[in-house]
C-alpha positions as CSV (number, residue, x, y, z in Angstrom):
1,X,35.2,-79.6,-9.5
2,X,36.6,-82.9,-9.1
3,X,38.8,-84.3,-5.9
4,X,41.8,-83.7,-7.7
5,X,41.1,-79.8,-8.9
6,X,40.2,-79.1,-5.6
7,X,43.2,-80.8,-4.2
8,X,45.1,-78.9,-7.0
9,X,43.4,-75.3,-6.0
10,X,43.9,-76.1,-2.2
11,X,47.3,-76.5,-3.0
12,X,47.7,-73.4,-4.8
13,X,45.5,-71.5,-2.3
14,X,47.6,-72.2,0.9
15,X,51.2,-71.5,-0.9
16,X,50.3,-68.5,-2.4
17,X,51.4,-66.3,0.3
18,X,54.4,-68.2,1.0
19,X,55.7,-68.0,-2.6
20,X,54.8,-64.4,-3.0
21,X,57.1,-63.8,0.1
22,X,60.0,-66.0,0.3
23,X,60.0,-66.3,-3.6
24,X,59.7,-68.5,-6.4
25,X,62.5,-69.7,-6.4
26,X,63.4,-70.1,-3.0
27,X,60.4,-72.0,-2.0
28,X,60.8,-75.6,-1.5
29,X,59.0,-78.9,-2.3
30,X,59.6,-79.1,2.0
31,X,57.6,-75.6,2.6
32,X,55.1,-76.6,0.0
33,X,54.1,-79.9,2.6
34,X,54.7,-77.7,5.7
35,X,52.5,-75.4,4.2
36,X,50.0,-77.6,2.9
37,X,50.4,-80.8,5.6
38,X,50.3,-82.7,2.2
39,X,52.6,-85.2,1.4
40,X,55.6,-85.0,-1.9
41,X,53.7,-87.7,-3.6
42,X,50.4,-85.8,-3.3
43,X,52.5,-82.4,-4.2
44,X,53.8,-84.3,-7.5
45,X,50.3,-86.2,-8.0
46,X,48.8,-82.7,-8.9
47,X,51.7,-81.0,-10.1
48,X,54.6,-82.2,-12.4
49,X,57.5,-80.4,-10.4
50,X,57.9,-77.6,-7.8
51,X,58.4,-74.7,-11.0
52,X,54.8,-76.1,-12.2
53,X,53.3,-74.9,-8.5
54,X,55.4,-72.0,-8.7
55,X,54.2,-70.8,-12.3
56,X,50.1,-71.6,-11.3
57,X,50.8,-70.2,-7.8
58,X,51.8,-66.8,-10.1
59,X,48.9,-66.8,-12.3
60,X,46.9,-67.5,-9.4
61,X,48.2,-64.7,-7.4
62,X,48.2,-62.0,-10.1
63,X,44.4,-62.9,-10.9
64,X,43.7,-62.2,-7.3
65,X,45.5,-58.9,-7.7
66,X,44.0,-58.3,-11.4
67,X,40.3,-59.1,-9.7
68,X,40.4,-56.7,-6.9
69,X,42.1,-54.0,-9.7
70,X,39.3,-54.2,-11.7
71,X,36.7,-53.3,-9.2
72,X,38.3,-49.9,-10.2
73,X,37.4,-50.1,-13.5
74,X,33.5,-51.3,-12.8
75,X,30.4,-49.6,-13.9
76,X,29.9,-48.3,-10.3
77,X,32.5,-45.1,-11.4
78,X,30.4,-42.9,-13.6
79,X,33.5,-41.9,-15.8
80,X,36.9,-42.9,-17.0
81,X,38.7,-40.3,-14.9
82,X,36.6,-41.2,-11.8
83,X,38.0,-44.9,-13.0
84,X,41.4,-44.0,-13.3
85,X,41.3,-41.9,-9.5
86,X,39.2,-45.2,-8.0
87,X,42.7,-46.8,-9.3
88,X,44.8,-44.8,-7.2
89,X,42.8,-44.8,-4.4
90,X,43.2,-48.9,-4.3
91,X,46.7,-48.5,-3.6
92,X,46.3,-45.6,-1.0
93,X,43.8,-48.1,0.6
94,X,45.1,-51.6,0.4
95,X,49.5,-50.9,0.3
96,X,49.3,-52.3,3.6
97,X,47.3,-55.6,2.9
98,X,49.7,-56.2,-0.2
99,X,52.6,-55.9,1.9
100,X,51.9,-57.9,4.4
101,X,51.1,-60.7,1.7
102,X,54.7,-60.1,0.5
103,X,54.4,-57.4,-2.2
104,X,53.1,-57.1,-5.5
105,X,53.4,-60.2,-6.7
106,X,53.8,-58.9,-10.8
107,X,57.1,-57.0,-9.7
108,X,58.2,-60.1,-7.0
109,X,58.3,-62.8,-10.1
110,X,59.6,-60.1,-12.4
111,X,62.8,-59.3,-10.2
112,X,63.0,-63.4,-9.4
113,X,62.5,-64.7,-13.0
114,X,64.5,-62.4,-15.3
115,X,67.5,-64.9,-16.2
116,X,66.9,-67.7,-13.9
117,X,63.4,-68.3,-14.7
118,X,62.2,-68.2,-18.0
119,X,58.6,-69.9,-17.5
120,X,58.1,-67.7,-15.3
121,X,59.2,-64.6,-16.7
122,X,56.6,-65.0,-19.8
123,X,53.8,-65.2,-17.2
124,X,54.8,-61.5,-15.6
125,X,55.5,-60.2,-19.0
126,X,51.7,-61.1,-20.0
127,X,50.3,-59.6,-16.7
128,X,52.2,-56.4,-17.2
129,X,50.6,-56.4,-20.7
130,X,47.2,-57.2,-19.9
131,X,47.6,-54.6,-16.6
132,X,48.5,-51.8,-19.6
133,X,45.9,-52.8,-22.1
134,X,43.4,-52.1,-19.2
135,X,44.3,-49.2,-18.5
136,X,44.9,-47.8,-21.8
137,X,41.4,-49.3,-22.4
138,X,39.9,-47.2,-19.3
139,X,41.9,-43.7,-21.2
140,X,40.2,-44.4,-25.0
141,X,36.9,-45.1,-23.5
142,X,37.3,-41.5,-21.8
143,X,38.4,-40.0,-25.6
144,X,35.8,-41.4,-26.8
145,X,33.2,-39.9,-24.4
146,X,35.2,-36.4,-24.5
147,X,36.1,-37.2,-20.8
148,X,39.8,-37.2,-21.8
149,X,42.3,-35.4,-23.8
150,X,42.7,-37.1,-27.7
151,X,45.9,-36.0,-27.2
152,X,46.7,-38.5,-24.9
153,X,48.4,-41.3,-26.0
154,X,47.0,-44.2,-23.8
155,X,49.8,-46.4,-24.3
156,X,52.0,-44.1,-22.6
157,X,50.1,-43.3,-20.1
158,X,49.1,-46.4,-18.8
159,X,52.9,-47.3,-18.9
160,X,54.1,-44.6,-16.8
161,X,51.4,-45.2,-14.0
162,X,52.7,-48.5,-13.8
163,X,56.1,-47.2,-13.4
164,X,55.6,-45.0,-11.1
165,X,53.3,-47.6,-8.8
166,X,55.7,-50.6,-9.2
167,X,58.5,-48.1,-8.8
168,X,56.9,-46.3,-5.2
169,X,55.8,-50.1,-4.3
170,X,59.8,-50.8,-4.4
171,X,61.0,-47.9,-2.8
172,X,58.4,-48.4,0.3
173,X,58.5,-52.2,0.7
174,X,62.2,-51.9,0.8
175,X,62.8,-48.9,3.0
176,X,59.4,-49.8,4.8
177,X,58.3,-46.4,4.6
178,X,54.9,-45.9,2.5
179,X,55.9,-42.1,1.5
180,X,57.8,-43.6,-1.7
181,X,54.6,-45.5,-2.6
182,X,52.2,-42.0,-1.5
183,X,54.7,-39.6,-3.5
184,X,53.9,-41.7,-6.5
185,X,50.0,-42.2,-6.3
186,X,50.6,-38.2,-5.6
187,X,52.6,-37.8,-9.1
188,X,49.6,-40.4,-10.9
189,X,46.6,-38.5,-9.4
190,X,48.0,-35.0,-10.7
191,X,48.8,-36.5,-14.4
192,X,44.8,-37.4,-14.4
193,X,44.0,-34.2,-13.0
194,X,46.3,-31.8,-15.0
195,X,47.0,-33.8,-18.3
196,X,44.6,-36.1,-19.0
197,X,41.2,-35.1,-17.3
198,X,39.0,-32.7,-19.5
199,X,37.6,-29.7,-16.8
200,X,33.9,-29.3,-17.8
C-alpha cells in the first residue's frame, strides 16, 4: 500500500464512526480534520470533496458490517438453518456494539440519502441487495440439502428478516429500549423454526 492509500484508509478508518453517527450529511470538512488532525489540503489531496469521503466512508462501514455478518454464514455452522439462527444470534449479541457506533449504518445512509443524496443512496440500495442475495443464498442451499422447505420462496424470506431487523433496530435505537430489536429477532427465529426449518 502506498503513502497515499494508507493516508486515504487512515482517513476513512478514523471518520467512520463519526459519519455513521452524526450523519452523512451533517458531517463537516471541519470534523473530518478534528477527527483526523489532518489538514483540508491533505482531506482534498486524497479525496475530491467531502460527499467522496462520505460515500467511501459508507462502503467502508457496510463491509465492516457485511464481514462480521458473514461469519454467520461460514462453514463452522453445520447447516443452513443452524446459519440462519447464528444470524440472529449476531444481533442478540452485538445490538449494543452497533449502537454505540451509531446504528446500522445500511439503514443510517438510507434514511439520510433518499432525496438529498443520490450518490449515496445507490450505494445502500446495493448493500441491501447484496445483504438479500445472501441470505436467500443461505435458504436454497438449505432446499437443496432438504434442510429447508422448497416451498420457501427465498426472496421473500430474506426480505422480511431484513424488515423486521432494520425495523426492531429503529424502534430500539430511537426509544433506546432493545425489546423492539429482541421482539423482532423473536418473530425471525420462530419463521426458521416453524416455516422454514425441516424437523428431522
Amino acid at each position: 500500500m502506498s503513502k497515499a492509500e494508507k493516508t486515504k484508509q487512515f482517513i476513512i478508518e478514523k471518520t467512520a464512526t463519526l459519519f455513521n453517527t452524526k450523519g452523512y450529511i451533517s458531517t463537516s470538512l471541519s470534523d473530518i480534520t478534528h477527527a483526523t488532525g489532518l489538514t483540508k489540503g491533505s482531506i482534498y489531496g486524497n479525496f475530491e470533496n467531502k460527499d467522496h469521503v462520505a460515500i467511501e466512508v459508507y462502503k467502508y462501514n457496510a463491509a465492516q458490517l457485511a464481514k462480521i455478518m458473514s461469519r454467520s454464514f461460514s462453514s463452522q455452522y453445520p447447516t443452513s438453518v443452524d446459519k440462519l439462527y447464528a444470524f440472529v444470534d449476531f444481533y442478540r449479541k452485538n445490538w449494543h456494539t452497533v449502537f454505540l457506533n451509531g446504528g446500522c449504518p445500511l439503514m443510517n445512509a438510507a434514511t439520510e440519502s433518499d432525496d438529498a443524496f443520490p450518490l449515496l443512496k445507490t450505494q445502500v440500495k446495493r448493500s441491501f441487495e447484496e445483504w438479500g442475495k445472501k441470505i436467500s443464498a443461505v435458504i436454497l442451499e438449505g432446499q437443496h440439502k432438504e434442510e429447508i422447505s422448497k416451498e420457501a420462496d427465498a426472496e421473500y424470506y430474506a426480505s422480511i428478516f431484513i424488515m423486521l431487523i432494520e425495523g426492531g433496530i429503529l424502534l430500539s435505537k430511537t426509544t433506546s429500549d432493545e425489546k423492539f430489536l429482541n421482539i423482532a429477532l423473536d418473530k425471525v427465529a420462530s419463521m426458521i423454526s416453524k416455516e422454514l426449518s425441516i424437523s428431522l
